[in-house]
C-alpha positions as CSV (number, residue, x, y, z in Angstrom):
1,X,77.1,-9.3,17.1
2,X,75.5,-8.5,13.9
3,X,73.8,-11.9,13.5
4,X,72.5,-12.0,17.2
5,X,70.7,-8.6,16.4
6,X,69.2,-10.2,13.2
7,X,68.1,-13.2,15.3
8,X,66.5,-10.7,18.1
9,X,64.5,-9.2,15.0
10,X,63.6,-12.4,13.1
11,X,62.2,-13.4,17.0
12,X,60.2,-10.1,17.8
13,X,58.4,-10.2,14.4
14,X,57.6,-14.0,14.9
15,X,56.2,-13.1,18.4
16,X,53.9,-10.0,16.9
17,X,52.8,-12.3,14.5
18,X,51.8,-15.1,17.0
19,X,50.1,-11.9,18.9
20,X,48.6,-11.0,16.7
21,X,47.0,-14.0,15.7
22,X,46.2,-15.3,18.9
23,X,44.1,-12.1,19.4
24,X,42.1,-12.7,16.4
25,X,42.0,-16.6,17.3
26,X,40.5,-16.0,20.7
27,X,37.8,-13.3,18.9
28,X,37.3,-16.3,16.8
29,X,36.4,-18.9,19.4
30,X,33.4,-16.6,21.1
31,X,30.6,-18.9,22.0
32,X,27.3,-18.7,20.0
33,X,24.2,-20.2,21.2
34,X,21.0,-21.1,19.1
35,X,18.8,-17.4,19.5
36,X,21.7,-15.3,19.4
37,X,21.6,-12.5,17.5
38,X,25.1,-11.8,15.5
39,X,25.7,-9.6,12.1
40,X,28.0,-10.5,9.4
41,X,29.0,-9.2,5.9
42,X,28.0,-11.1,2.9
43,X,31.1,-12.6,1.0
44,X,28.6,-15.4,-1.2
45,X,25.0,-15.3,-2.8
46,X,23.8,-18.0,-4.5
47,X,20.1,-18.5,-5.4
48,X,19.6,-20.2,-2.2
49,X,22.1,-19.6,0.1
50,X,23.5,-16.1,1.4
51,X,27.1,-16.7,3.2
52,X,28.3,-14.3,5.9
53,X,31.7,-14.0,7.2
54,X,31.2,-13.3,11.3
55,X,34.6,-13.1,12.2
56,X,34.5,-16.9,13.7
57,X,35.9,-19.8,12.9
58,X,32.8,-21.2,10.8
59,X,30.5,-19.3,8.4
60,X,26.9,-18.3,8.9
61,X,24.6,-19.8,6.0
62,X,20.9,-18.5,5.6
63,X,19.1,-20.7,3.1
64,X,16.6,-18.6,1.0
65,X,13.5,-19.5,3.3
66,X,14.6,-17.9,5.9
67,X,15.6,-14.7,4.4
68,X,12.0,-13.7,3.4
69,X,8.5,-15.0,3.9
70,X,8.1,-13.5,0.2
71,X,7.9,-16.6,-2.2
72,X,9.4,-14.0,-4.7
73,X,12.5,-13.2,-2.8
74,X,15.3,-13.7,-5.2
75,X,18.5,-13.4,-3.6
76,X,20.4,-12.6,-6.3
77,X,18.4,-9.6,-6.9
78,X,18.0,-8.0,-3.6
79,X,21.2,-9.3,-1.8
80,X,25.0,-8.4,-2.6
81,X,28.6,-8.5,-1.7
82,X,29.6,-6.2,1.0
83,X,26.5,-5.9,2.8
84,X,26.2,-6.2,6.4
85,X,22.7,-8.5,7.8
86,X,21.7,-9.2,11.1
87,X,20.3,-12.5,11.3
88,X,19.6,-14.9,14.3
89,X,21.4,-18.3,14.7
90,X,19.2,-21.0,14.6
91,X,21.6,-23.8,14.3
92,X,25.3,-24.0,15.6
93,X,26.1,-26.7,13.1
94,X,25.0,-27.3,10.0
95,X,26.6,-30.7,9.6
96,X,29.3,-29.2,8.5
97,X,30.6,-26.9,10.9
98,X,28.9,-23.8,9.7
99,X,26.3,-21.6,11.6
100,X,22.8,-21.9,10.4
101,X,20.4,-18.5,10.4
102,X,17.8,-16.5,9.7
103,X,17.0,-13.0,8.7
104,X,13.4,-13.9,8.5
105,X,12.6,-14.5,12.1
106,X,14.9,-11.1,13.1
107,X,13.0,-8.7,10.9
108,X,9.5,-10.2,11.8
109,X,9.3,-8.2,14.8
110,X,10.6,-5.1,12.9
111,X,8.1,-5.5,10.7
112,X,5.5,-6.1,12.3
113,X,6.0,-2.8,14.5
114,X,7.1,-0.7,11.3
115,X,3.0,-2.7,10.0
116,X,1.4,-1.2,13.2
117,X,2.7,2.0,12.3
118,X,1.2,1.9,8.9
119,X,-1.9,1.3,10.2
120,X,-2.3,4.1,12.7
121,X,-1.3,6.7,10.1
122,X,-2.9,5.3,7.5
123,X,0.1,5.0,5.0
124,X,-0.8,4.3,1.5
125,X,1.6,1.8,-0.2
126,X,1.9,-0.3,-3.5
127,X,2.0,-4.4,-3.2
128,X,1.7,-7.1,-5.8
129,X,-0.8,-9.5,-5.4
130,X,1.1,-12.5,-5.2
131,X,-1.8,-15.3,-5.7
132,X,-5.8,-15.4,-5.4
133,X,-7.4,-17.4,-3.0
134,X,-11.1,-18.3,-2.0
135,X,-12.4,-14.9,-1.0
136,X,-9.7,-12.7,-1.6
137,X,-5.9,-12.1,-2.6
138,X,-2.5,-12.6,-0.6
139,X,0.5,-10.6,-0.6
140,X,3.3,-10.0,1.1
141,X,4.7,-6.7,3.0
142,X,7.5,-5.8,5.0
143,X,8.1,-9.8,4.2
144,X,4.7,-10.8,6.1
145,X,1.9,-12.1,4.2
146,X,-0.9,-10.4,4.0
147,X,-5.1,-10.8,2.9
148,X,-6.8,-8.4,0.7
149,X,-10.6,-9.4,1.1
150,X,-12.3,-9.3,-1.8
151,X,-14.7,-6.7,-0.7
152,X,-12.0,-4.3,-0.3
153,X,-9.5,-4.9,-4.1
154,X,-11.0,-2.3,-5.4
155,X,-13.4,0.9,-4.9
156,X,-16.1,-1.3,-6.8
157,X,-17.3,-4.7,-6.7
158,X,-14.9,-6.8,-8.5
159,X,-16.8,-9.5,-10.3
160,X,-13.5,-11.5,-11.4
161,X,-10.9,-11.7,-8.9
162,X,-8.4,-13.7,-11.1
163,X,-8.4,-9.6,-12.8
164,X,-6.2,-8.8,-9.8
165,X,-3.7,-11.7,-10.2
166,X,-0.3,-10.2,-10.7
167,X,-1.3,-6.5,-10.9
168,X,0.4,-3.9,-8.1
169,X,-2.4,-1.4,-6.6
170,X,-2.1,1.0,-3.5
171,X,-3.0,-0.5,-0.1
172,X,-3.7,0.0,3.6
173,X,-3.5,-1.4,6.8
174,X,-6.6,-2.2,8.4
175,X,-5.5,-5.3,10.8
176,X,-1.6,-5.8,11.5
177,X,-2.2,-8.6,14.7
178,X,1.5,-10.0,15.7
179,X,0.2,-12.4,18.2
180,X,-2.3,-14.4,15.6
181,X,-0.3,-13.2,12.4
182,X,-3.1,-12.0,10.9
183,X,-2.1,-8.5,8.4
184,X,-5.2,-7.8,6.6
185,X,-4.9,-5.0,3.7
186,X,-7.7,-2.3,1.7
187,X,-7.0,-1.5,-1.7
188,X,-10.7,0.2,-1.5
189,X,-9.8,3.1,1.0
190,X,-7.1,4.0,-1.5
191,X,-8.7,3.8,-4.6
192,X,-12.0,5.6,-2.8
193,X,-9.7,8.6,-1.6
194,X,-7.7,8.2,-5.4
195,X,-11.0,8.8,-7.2
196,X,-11.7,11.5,-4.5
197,X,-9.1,13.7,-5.7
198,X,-9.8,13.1,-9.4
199,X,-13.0,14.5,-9.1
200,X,-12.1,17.0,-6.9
201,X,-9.6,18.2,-9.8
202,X,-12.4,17.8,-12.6
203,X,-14.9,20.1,-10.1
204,X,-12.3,22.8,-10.2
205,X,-11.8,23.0,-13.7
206,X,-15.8,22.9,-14.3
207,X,-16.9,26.5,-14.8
208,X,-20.6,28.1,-13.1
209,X,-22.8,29.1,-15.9
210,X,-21.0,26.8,-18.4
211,X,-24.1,24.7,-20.7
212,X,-23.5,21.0,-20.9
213,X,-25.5,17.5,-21.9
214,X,-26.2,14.9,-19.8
215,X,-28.1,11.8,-18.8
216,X,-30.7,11.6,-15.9
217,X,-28.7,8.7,-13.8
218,X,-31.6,8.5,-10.7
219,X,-34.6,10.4,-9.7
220,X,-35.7,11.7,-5.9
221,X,-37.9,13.2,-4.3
222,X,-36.1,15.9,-4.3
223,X,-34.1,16.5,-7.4
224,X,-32.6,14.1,-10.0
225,X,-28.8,13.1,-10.3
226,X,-27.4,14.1,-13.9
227,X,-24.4,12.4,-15.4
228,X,-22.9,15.3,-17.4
229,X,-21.1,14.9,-20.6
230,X,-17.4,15.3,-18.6
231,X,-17.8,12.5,-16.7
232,X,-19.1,13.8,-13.5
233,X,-22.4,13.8,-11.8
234,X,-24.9,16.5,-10.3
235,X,-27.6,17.5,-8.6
236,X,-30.5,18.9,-10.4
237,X,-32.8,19.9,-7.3
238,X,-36.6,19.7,-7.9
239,X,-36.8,24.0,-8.0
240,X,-34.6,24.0,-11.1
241,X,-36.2,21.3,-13.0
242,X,-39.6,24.2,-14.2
243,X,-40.3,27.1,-14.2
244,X,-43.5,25.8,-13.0
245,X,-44.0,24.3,-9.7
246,X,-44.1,20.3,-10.1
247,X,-44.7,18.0,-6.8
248,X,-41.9,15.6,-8.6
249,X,-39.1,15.4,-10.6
250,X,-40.7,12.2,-12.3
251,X,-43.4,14.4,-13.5
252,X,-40.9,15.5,-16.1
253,X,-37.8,13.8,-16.0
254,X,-37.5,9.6,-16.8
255,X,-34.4,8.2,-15.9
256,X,-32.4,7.8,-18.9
257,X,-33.2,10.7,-20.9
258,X,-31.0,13.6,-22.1
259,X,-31.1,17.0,-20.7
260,X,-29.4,20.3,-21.4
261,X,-28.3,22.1,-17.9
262,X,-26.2,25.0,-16.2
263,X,-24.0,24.7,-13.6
264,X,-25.1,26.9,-11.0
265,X,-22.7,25.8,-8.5
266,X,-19.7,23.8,-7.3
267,X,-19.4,24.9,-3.7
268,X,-18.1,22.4,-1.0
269,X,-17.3,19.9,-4.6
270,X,-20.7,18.9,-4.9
271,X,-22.1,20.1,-8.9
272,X,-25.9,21.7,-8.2
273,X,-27.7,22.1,-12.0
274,X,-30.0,24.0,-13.3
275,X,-32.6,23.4,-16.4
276,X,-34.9,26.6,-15.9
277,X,-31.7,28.5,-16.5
278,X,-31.0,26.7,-19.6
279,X,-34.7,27.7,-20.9
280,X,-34.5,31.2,-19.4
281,X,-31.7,31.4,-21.4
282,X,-30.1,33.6,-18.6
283,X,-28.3,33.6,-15.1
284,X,-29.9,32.9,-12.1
285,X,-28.7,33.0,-8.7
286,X,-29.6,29.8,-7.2
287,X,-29.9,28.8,-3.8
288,X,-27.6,26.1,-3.1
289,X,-30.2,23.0,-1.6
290,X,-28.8,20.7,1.1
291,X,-30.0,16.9,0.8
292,X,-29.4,14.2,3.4
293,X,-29.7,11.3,1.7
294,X,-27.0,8.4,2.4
295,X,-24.8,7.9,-0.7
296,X,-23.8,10.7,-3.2
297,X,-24.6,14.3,-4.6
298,X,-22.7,15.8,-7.2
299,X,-19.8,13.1,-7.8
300,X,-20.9,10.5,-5.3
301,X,-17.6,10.3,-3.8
302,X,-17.1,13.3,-1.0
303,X,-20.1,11.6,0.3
304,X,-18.9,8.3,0.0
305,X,-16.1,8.3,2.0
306,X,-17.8,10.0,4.9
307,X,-19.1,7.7,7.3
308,X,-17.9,4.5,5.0
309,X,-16.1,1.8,7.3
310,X,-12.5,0.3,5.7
């Protein structure tokens, strides 16, 4: 009696067993097609190779060009053990038995969507410029690669583009096209709106009435443009050149000489200067002159921007 119930156990655990494991063998026999999507967790990384387990009866192999477009991928690096990846199958057989995918071609459209978005809000991000080309740089975002014109590296004109090679600047979006693959980048808008601030910071910290140096940069018919000792630049309007009435700024000033002024203003972040305040030896409560002349006034970046096409 004893042995028959031993035998009744030995047989119910062999039949859980096979249960079980026809469960898991029928799980393992789903079909795949080519274009499915499926996720797995990585279990091997090699330089080349990432290996998924997929809960099927073969593995899923993505070789290292069809994780990223990004020729600097390293899988080492940015893969590991444990992590879970979506990928799409593009083979069912790799000649031996395992699934062949690709990550790449199932976070295109992600990224191409997350590059629109970008675009329409304008988001400044950092990129390394991966190689120089005829009229421009490439690199590569969200894994797509991408043109920097050369008109747009840098807020000035870059004379030697192989300066660029290797470096990591700020960029925008100004073309993200899915349907011709075309993701063209600014590093100008962000290094415009960079230099914008800067100045910004270095107006607010300039004091009115404060006596500097500086250099006449360019003379108008209305005033001259001063480049002060602290970097900045301001107007010098025509009624603050004399004390006595000129018909033009060129009738005293030569472009290239040194000058002694007073700030008289830094409203709306534009420096207005004074010389007839300087001689007067004494304050003076300036009207603050308006110009409308495309290009700059007092740092020759607020007006800049305005109007300025990325």
């Amino acid at each position: 009696m004893e042995e028959e119930m031993k035998t009744d156990a030995i047989s119910q655990e062999r039949m859980e067993t096979m249960d079980d494991y026809a469960a898991e063998l029928e799980a393992s026999f789903k079909r795949v097609r080519e274009g499915d999507t499926v996720t797995g967790t990585v279990i091997r990384v090699s330089e080349d190779q990432v290996f998924l387990d997929l809960k099927y009866y073969a593995e899923g192999i993505i070789n290292k060009e069809d994780l990223s477009s990004d020729p600097d991928f390293n899988p080492l690096v940015e893969i590991h053990t444990g992590e879970e990846i979506t990928a799409t199958v593009i083979s069912t057989d790799d000649g031996e038995g395992n699934l062949v995918l690709s990550r790449k071609l199932q976070n295109d459209q992600a990224a191409w969507e997350k590059l629109r978005t970008m675009m329409e809000d304008r988001t400044m991000i950092a990129v390394k410029i991966s190689e120089i080309v005829k009229g421009g740089a490439v690199v590569y975002l969200e894994g797509i690669r991408g043109f920097i014109p050369a008109s747009k590296l840098a807020a000035e004109y870059v004379e030697n583009l192989e300066d660029f090679s290797g470096k990591t600047i700020d960029v925008t979006v100004i073309t993200a096209d899915e349907e011709n693959r075309k993701l063209v980048l600014s590093g100008k808008e962000p290094a415009l709106l960079k230099q914008k601030e800067e100045t910004g910071r270095k107006i607010a910290k300039c004091q009115v009435g404060a006596v500097m140096e500086g250099t006449v940069d360019t003379i108008k018919d209305y005033g001259a443009f001063i480049n002060l000792e602290n970097g900045l630049s301001g107007l010098l309007h025509i009624s603050q050149i004399s004390n006595q009435r000129i018909k033009h700024p060129g009738a005293v000033l030569k472009e290239g000489q040194t000058v002694k002024v007073k700030i008289i203003s830094t409203a709306d972040n534009k420096i207005s200067l004074s010389m007839k305040a300087v001689e007067a030896g004494e304050e003076e409560s300036a009207e603050i002159f308006d110009y409308k002349e495309e290009g700059s006034a007092s740092t020759g970046l607020a007006n800049l921007l305005k109007g300025l096409k990325f």
